[in-house]
KEDREN-345562 format. One line per 4 residues: number of its first residue (from 1); for each residue x, y, z of N, C-alpha, C. Coordinates in steps of 0.05 Angstrom, whole numbers. Each point is the difference from the previous one (the first is absolute). Layout:
<atoms>
NUM	X,Y,Z,X,Y,Z,X,Y,Z | ... $
</atoms>
This chain:
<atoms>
1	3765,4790,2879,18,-5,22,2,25,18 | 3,-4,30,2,17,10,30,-8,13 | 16,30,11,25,-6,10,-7,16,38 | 19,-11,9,-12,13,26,24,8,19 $
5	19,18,6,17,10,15,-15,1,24 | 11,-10,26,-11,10,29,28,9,16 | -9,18,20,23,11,14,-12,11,33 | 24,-4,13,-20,8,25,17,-21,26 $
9	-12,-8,16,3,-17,15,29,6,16 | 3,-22,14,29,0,23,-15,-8,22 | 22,6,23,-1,-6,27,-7,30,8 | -23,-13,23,-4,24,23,-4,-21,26 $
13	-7,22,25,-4,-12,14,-37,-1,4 | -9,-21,21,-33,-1,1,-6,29,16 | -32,8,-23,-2,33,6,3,13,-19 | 20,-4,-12,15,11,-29,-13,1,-19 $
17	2,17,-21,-15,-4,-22,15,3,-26 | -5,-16,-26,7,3,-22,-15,-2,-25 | 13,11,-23,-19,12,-22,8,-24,-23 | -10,-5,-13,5,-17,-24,-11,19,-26 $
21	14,-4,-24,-5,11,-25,7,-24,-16 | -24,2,-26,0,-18,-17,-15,12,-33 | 31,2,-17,-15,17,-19,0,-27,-27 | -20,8,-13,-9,-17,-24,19,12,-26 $
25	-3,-8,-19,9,-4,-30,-13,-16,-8 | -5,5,-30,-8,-23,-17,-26,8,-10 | -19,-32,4,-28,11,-2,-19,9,22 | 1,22,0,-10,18,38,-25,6,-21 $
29	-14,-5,-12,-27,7,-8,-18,-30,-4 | 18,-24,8,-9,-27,9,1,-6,32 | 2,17,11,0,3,31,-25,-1,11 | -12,-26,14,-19,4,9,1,11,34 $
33	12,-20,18,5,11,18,29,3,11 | 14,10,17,24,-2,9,4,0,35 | 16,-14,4,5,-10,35,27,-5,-1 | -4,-8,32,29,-14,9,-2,-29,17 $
37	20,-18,-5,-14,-27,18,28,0,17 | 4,-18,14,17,-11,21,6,-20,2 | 19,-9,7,-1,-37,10,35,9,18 | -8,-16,24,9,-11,20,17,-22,5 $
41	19,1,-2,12,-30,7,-11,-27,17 | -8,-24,-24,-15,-16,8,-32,1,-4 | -5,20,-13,-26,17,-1,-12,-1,-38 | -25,-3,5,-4,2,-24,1,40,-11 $
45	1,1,-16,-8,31,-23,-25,10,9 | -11,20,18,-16,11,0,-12,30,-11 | -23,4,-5,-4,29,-9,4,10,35 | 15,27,-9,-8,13,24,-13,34,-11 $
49	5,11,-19,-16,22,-19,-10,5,-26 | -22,8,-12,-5,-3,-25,-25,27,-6 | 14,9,-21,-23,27,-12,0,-17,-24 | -36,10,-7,-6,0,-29,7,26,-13 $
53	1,-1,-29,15,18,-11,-19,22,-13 | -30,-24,0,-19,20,-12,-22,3,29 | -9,33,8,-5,2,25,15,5,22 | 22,-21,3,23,11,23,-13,-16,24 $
57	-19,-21,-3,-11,-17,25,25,-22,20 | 6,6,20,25,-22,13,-11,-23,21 | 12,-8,-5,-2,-26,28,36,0,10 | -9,-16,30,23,0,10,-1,-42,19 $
61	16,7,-2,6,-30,22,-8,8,22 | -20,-18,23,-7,11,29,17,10,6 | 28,-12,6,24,4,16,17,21,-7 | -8,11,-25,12,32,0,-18,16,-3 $
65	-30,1,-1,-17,16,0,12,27,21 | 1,18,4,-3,25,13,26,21,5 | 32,-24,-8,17,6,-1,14,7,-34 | -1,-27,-17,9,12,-12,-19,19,-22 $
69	6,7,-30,-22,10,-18,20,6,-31 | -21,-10,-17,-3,0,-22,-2,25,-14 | 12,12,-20,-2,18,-12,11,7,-33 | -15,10,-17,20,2,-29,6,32,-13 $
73	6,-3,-11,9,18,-15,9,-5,-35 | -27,7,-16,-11,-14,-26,22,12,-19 | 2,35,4,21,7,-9,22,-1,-4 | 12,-17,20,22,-12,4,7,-32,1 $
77	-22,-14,-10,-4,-36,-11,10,0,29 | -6,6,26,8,-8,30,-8,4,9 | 0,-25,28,-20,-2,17,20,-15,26 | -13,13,28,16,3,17,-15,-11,14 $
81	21,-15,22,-20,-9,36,12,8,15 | -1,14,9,9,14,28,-9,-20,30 | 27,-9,15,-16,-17,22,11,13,19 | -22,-7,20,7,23,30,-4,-18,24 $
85	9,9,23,-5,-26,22,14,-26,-3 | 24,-8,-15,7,-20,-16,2,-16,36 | -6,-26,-14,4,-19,28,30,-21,-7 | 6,-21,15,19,-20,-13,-8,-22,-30 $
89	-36,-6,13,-17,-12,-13,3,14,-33 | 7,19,-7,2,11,-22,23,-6,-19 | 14,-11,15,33,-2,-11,-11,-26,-26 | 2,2,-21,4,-13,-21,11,19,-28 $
93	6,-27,-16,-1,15,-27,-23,9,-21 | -3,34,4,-19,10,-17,1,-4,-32 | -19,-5,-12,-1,11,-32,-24,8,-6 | 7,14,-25,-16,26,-14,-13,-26,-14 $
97	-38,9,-12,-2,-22,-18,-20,20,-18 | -6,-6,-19,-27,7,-20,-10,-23,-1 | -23,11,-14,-19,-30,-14,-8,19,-22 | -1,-8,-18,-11,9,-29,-41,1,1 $
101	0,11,-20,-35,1,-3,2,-39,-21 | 13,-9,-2,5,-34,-14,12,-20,26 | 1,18,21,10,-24,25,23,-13,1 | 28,16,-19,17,-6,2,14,16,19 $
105	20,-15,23,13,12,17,27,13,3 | 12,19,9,19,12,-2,16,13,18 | 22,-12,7,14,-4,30,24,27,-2 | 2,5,16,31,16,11,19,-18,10 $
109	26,13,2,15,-29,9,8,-2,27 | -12,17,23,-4,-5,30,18,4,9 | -12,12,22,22,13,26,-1,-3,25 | 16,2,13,-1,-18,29,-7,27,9 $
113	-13,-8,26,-21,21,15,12,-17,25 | 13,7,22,5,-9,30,3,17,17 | -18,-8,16,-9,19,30,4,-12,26 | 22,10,9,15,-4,13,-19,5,42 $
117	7,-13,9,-22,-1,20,10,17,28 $
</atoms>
C-alpha cells in the first residue's frame, strides 16, 4: 500500500503561478511512476503530469506542456508540479496519483486549483 499526502494549491489570479507537493509513505520501493491528474467540473479525470521513477522520463498534457513541470525529490518520497502561466482553463480539482510496478493506483485526496480571470 501506498499512502499519499498532497499540499499546495488555492486561488490565484490568471498569470499566476502555483506549486503542488505530494509526499509518499508506505510502499515507495513499489513506485513505478508518480503524477498529478485533474478533473473539471462536468469533466472527465485527466492526466495532466507524470515522471517515471526509474530514469526520471515525463510526459505532460498538450495543454500544460511549457507552463507547468514535473519534478521529484527521491529523498524525500516527493514530487512536485510547479504550474506557471496558470489560465481559468486550469481551475479544477488536482490529485497526486502513483501507479505501482503491479498497476495498482494511488490517489491523494485533491485540491481545488482556481484561477481567477
Amino acid at each position: 500500500q501506498v499512502q499519499l499526502v498532497e499540499s499546495g494549491g488555492g486561488l490565484v489570479q490568471a498569470g499566476g503561478s502555483l506549486r503542488f507537493s505530494c509526499t509518499a509513505s508506505g510502499s515507495i520501493a513499489s513506485i513505478y511512476a508518480m503524477g498529478w491528474y485533474r478533473q473539471a467540473p462536468g469533466k472527465q479525470r485527466e492526466l495532466v503530469a507524470r515522471i517515471i521513477n526509474d530514469g526520471g522520463s515525463t510526459n505532460y498534457a498538450d495543454s500544460v506542456k511549457g507552463r507547468f513541470a514535473i519534478s521529484r525529490d527521491n529523498a524525500k518520497n516527493t514530487w512536485y508540479l510547479q504550474m506557471n502561466s496558470l489560465k481559468p482553463d486550469d481551475t479544477a480539482v488536482y490529485y497526486c496519483h502513483a501507479l505501482s510496478t503491479w498497476r495498482s493506483s494511488y490517489w491523494g485526496q485533491g485540491t481545488q486549483v482556481t484561477v481567477s480571470s
